[in-house]
N, C-alpha and C positions, 0 to 999 in steps of 0.2 A: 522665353528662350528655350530652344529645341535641349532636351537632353538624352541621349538616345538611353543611358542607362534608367531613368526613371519612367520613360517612358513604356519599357521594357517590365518592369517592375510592375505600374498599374497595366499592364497586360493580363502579367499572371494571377493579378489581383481578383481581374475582371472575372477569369473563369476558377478561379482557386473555389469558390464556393459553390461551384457546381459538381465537385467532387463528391459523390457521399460518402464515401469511406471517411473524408476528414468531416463533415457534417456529423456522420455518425460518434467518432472521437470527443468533437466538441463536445455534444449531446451527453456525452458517456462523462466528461469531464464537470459537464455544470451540475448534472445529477449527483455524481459522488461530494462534490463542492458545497451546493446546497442543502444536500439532506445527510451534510457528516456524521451530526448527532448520532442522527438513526442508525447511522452504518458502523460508528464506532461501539453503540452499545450491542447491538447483532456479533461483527465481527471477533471482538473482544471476548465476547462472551460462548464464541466458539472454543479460542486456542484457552482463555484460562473463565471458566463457568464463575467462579471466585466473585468475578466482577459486578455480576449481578447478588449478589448478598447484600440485601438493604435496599435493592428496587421493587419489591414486588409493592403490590397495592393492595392485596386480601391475601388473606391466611389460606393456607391449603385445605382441602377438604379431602381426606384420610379415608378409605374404607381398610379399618382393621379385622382381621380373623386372628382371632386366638386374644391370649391376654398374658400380658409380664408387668407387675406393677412398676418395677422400677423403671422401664422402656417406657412405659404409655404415661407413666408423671412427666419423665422428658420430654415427651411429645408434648404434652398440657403446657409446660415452661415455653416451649418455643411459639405456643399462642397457634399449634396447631390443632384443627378443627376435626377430632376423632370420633367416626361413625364406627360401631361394631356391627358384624354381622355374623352369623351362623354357619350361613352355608357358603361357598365361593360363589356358586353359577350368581345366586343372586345380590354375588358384590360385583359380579363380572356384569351384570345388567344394568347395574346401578352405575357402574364407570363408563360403558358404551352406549346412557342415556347421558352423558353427563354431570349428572349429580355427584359424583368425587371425582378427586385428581388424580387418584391414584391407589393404591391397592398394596398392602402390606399384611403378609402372613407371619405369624408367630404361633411356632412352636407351643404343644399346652403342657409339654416336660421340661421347659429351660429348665438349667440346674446353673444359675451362673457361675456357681463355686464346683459344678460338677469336670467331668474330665472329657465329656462331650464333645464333637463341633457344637457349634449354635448354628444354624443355616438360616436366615431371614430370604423372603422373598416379597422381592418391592414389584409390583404391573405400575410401571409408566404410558403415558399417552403416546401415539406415533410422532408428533409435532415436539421436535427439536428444541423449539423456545419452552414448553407451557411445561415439556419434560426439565429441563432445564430451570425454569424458576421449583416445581416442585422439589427436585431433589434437594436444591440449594435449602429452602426449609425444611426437609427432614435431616439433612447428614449430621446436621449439628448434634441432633437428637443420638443418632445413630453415632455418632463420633464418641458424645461422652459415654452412651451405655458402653463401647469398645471398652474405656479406658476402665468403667467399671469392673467387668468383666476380668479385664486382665489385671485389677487388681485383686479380686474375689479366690484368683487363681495365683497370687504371686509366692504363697507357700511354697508352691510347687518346685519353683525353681533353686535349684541346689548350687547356686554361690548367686554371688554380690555382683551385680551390676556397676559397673562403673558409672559413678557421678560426675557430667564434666560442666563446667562453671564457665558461663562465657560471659565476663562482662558488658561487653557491648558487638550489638550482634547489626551490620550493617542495616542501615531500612532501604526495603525495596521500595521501586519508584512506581507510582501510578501505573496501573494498565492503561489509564486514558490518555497519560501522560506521554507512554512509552510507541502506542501507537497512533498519537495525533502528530506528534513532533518525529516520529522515525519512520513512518511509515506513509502515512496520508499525506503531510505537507510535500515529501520528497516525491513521493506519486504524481501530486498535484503541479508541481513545476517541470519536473523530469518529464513527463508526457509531452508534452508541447514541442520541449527539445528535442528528441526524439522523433516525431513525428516530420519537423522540421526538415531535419538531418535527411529524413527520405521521399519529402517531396523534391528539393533539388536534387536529386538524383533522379528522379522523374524527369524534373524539368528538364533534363539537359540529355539525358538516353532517349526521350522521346523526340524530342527535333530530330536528334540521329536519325532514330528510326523510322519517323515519317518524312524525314528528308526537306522538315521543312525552315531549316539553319540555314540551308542551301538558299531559300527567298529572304530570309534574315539577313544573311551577306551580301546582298543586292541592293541591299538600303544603306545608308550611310550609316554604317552600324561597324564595328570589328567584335573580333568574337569575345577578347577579352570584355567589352561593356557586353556583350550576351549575356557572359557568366558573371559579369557582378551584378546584372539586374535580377535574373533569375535569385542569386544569394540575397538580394537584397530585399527580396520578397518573402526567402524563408524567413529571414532573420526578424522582418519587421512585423510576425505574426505571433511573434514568441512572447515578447513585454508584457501586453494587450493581453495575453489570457491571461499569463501567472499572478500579474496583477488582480483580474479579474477574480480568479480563483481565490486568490488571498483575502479578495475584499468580502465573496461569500461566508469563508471559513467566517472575518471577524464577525459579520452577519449571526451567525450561526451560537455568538457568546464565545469565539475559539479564536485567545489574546495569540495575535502572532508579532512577532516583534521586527524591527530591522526590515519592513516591508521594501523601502525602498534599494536596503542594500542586496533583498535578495535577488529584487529586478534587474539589477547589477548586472549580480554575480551570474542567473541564468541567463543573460543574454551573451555574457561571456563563453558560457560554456554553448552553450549554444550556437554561436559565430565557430568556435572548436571544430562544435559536430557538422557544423553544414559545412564548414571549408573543408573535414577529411573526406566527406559524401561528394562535394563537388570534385577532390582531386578523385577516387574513387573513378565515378561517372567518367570521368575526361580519360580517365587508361582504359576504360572497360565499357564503353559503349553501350552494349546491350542491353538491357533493363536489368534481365533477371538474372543475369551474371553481375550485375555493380550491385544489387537487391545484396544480395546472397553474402557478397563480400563485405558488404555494408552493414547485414544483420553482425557476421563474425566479427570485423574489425570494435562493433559499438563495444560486444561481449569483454573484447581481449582488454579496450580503452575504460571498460569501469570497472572490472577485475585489476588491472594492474594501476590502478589509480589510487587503490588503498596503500597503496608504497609510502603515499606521499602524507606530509603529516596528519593532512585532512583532506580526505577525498572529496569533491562536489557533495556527493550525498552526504557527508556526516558535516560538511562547513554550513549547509542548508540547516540543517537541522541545529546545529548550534548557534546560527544567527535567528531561525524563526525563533528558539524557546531562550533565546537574549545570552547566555551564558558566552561570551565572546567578549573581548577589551578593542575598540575602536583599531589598536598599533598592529594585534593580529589579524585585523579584519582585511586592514590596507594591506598586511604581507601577501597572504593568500589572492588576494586584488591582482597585486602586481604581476603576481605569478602566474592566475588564468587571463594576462592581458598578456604576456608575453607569446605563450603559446600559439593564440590567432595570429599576433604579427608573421612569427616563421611561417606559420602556413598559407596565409597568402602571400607572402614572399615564395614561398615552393607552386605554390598554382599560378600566381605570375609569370614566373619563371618556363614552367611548364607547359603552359599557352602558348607564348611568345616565344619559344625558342623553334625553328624552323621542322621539325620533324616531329611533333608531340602526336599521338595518336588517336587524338579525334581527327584532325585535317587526314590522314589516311586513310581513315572511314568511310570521311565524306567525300572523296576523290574515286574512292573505290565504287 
């Protein structure tokens, strides 16, 4: 049986993957998907270094100059591997062959009780990671000589410190934690939508533009089924990945919870985003004027969304990491199912009513 909207629909199917910009998306999506691990120990270990404390695999190998014995015992404690040297040039040759990780000067006057600075001088590697596991095994060293230090010198100070007493001091939550559930899962659903949201606006400013709506309405076609087949294509691209995406994560050892309800919840929002890109498109014809309105409109819709108890992004996140009771899950349900009703209620409306401004367009 002929349906002109699904037919409409595997149209844009047909050539939807000849686009590469969304080729390239996907591509962009299965890699962050499949290789999360990697990305989350990199990433994470940018914003707090912390994270890597207790990954490394061998001890550091130290070119020290100078000597402090209570410094270089510390060092020994944290199982670091300390070479002395004499001169610099030939600790500087020895770290630009490779054979240390790193290069630490000390002073041959410490005075740790003295009145002094101390000035220590650490040569790190140019590589961001191997710098990075390095330090992570020295500071410890360096952190307690600090505390030494300042107490070797606590005479000095002429009153009493305040002593404050906290019983219970909050625990902070995983780095892994905070950026696989707040950051990556909400990346990895939200993309899809998004992208969604600005293909029908494609679809529907391009017919305009190459005037070929105009052959569309020649067929036993009306325009209202143009614009549901076109929506009907962004929308049934979205499921398909986030699921997909989800199924990688679990792939990957990365427990995500409430799978099915998040497929749910993003195809709701997602129907949202493509109905306000289709009314969008339909006032504003032109590509890169509906583009443009389209990027600001998403901006103003996730910004003023945090009003609500639980914005998409943070209901995401508390359904993937399970922390949600089934009664709140259906509330927020009912409320991003609402929303898409008004809206194609309003682009219905807006179609069908005699002077809407796509048929101007195309008359023009």
């Amino acid at each position: 049986m002929y349906n002109p909207i699904l037919t409409i629909a595997r149209k844009e199917l047909s050539t939807l993957f000849s686009e590469k910009t969304l080729i390239l998306a996907l591509l962009i999506q299965l890699f962050v998907a499949s290789f999360s691990s990697l990305l989350i120990v990199g990433l994470t270990s940018l914003y707090d270094p912390e994270t890597l404390k207790g990954q490394t695999t061998s001890n550091a190998e130290i070119g020290v100059l100078g000597y402090q014995e209570k410094l270089v015992s510390l060092m020994e404690e944290e199982k670091i591997n300390i070479h002395y040297y004499n001169d610099l040039q030939r600790a500087l040759e020895a770290f630009d062959r490779g054979r240390i990780d790193a290069i630490l000067t000390i002073p041959d006057d410490i005075d740790p009780g003295g009145t002094e600075i101390i000035r220590l001088t650490l040569y790190l590697p140019e590589s961001d990671i191997k710098g990075t596991f390095v330090v992570m095994q020295i500071k410890e060293s360096l952190s307690k000589f600090e505390s030494f230090v300042r107490e070797k010198r606590s005479h000095r100070i002429d009153f009493t410190p305040i002593t404050l007493h906290v019983e219970k001091m909050p625990k902070k939550s995983a780095k892994y934690f905070e950026f696989i559930y707040t950051i990556l899962i909400p990346l990895l659903v939200f993309t899809p939508i998004i992208i969604s949201g600005g293909l029908v606006v494609d679809f529907i400013t391009e017919e305009v533009e190459r005037h070929t709506i105009e052959v569309l309405l020649t067929a036993p076609v009306s325009l209202p089924q143009i614009i549901a087949g076109k929506i009907t294509t962004a929308i049934a691209i979205v499921p398909p990945q986030v699921a997909a995406w989800l199924f990688f994560l679990d792939l990957t050892n990365t427990h995500v919870a409430n799978i099915p309800t998040i497929v749910l919840h993003s195809t709701l929002i997602a129907l949202t985003i493509i109905l306000t890109g289709s009314l969008i498109a339909i006032e504003y014809p032109n590509r890169s004027t509906a583009q443009y309105i389209y990027s600001l409109t998403l901006i103003l819709l996730f910004t003023t969304s945090y009003i609500l108890p639980d914005s998409p992004l943070n209901l995401t996140t508390r359904l993937a990491a399970g922390s949600i009771d089934p009664e709140e899950t259906l509330t927020h349900l009912t409320l991003y199912t609402t929303i898409p009703i008004i809206l194609y209620l309003s682009l219905h409306a807006k179609i069908t009513r005699s002077n809407y401004t796509l048929r101007h367009h195309i008359s023009d």
